[in-house]
LOZASE-489231 format. One record per atom (N, C-alpha, C): residue in one letter; chain; x, y, z; residue number from 1; atom name. Coordinates in steps of 0.02 Angstrom, whole numbers, padded with zeros to 5 digits. Example, Ala and Ser with C-alpha at 12.3 -4.5 7.8 and 13.67 -1.06 7.14 Angstrom:
2
- residuo	cadena	c1	c2	c3	num	atomo
- A	A	00660	-00284	00390	1	N
- A	A	00615	-00225	00390	1	CA
- A	A	00660	-00165	00390	1	C
- S	A	00642	-00112	00354	2	N
- S	A	00684	-00053	00357	2	CA
- S	A	00645	00002	00394	2	C
END
This chain:
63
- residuo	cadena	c1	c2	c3	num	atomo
- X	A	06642	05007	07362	1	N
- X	A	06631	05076	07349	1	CA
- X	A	06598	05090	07281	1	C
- X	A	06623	05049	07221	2	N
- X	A	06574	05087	07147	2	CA
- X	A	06520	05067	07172	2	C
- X	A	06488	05017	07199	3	N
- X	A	06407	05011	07195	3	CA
- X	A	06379	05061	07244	3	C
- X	A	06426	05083	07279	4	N
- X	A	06358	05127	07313	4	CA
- X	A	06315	05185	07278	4	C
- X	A	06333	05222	07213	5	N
- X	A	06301	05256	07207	5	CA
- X	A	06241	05212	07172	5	C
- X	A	06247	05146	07124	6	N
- X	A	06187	05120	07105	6	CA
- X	A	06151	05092	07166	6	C
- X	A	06167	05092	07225	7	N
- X	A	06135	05061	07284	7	CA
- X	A	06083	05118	07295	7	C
- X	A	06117	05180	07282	8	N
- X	A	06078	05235	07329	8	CA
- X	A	06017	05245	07288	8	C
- X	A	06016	05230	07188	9	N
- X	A	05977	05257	07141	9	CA
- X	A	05945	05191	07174	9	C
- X	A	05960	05139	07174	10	N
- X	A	05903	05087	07177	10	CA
- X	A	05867	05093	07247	10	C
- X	A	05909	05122	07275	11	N
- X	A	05860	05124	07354	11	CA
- X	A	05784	05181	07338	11	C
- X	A	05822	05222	07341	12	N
- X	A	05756	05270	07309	12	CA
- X	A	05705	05256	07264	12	C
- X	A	05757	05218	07194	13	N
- X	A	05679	05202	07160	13	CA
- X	A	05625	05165	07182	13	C
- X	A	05672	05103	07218	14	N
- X	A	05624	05057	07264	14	CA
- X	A	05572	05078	07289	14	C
- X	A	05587	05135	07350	15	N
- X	A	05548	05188	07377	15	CA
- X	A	05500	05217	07372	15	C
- X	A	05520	05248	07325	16	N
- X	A	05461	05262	07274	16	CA
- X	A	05408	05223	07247	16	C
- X	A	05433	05194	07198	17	N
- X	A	05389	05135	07184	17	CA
- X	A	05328	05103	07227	17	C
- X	A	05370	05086	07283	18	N
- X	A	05332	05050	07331	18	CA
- X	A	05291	05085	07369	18	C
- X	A	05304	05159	07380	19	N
- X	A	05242	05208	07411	19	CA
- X	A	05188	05197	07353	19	C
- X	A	05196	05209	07292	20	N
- X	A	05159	05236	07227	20	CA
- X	A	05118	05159	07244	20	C
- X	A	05147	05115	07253	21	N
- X	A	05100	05040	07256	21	CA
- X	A	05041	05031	07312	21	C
- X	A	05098	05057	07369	22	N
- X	A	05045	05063	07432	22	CA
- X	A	04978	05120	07429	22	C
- X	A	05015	05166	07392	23	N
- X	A	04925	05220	07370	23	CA
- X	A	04898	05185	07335	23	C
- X	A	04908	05153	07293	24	N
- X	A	04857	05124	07253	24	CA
- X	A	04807	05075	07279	24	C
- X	A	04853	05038	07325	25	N
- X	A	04815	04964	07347	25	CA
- X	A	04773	05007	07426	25	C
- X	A	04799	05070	07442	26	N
- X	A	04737	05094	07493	26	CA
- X	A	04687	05123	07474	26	C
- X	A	04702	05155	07413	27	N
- X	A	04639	05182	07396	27	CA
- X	A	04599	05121	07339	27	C
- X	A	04608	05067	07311	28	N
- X	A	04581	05013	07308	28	CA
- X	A	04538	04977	07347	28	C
- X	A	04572	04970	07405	29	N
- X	A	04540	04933	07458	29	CA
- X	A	04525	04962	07526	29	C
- X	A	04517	05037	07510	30	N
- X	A	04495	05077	07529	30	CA
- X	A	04504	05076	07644	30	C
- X	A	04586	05081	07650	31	N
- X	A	04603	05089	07675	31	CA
- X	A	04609	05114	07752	31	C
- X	A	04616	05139	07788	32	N
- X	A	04607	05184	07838	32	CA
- X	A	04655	05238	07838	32	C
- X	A	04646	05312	07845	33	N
- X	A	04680	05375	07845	33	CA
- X	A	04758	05358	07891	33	C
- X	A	04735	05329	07944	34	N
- X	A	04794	05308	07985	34	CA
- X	A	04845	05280	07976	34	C
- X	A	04800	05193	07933	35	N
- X	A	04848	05165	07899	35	CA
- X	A	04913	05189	07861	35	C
- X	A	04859	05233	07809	36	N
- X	A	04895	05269	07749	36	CA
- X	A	04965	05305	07775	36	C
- X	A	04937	05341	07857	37	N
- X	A	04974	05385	07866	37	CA
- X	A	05046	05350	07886	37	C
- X	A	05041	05273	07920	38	N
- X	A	05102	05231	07927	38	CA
- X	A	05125	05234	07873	38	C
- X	A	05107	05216	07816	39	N
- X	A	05159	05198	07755	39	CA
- X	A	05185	05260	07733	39	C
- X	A	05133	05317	07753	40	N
- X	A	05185	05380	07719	40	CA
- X	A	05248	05387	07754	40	C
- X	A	05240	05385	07828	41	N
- X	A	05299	05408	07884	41	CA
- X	A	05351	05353	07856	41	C
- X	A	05333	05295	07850	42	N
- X	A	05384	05246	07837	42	CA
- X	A	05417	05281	07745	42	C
- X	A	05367	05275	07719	43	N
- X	A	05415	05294	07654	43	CA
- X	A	05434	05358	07675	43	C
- X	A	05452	05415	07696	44	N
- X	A	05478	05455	07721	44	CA
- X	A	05520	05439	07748	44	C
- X	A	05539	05396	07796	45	N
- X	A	05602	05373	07835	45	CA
- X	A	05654	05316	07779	45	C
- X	A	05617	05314	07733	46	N
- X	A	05654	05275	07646	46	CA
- X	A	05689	05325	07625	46	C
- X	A	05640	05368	07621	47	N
- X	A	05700	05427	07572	47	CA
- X	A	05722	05456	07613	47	C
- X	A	05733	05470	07668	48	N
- X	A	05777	05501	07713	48	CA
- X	A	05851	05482	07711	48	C
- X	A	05839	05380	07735	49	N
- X	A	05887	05347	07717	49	CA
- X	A	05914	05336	07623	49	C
- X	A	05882	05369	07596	50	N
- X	A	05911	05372	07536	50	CA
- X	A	05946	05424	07531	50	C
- X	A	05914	05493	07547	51	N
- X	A	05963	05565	07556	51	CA
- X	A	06040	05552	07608	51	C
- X	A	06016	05498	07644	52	N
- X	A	06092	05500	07680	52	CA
- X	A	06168	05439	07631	52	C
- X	A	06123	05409	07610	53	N
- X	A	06150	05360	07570	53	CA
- X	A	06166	05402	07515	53	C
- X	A	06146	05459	07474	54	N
- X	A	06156	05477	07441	54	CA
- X	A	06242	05551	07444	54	C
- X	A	06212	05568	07509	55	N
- X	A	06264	05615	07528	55	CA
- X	A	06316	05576	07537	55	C
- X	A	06323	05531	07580	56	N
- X	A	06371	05475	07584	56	CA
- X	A	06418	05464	07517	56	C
- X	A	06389	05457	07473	57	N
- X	A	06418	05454	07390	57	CA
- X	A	06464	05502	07366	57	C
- X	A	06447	05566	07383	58	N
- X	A	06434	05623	07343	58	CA
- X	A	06507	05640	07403	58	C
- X	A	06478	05633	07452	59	N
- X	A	06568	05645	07495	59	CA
- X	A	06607	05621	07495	59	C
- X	A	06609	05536	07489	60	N
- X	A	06673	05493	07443	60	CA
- X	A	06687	05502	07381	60	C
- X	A	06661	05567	07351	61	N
- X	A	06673	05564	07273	61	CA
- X	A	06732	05641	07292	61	C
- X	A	06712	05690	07358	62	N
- X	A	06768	05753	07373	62	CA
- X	A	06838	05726	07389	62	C
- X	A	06804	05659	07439	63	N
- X	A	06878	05662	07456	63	CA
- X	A	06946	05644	07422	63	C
END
């Protein structure tokens, strides 16, 4: 239980990070719109699972 809230900060930063990497290296290597549009949906379904990981926290901290 203590690590989950650094699980949840590291999940997200990860997340992040790794979208911010994937724009870079598509518009580098100049990508396809489609492509792009997979990695957005996917990092979107990151922080989703980070917002739930995060609520998760935040409700073992009420009870």
């Amino acid at each position: 239980m203590p690590d989950e809230p650094r699980r949840s900060v590291m999940w997200l930063a990860a997340v992040a990070l790794s979208w911010c990497l994937v724009q870079w290296l598509g518009r580098h290597f100049d990508w396809s719109p489609g492509l792009m549009l997979v990695f957005d949906i996917l990092a979107l379904c990151g922080f989703v699972g980070g917002i739930v990981l995060t609520a998760r926290v935040l409700r073992g901290r009420q009870v």
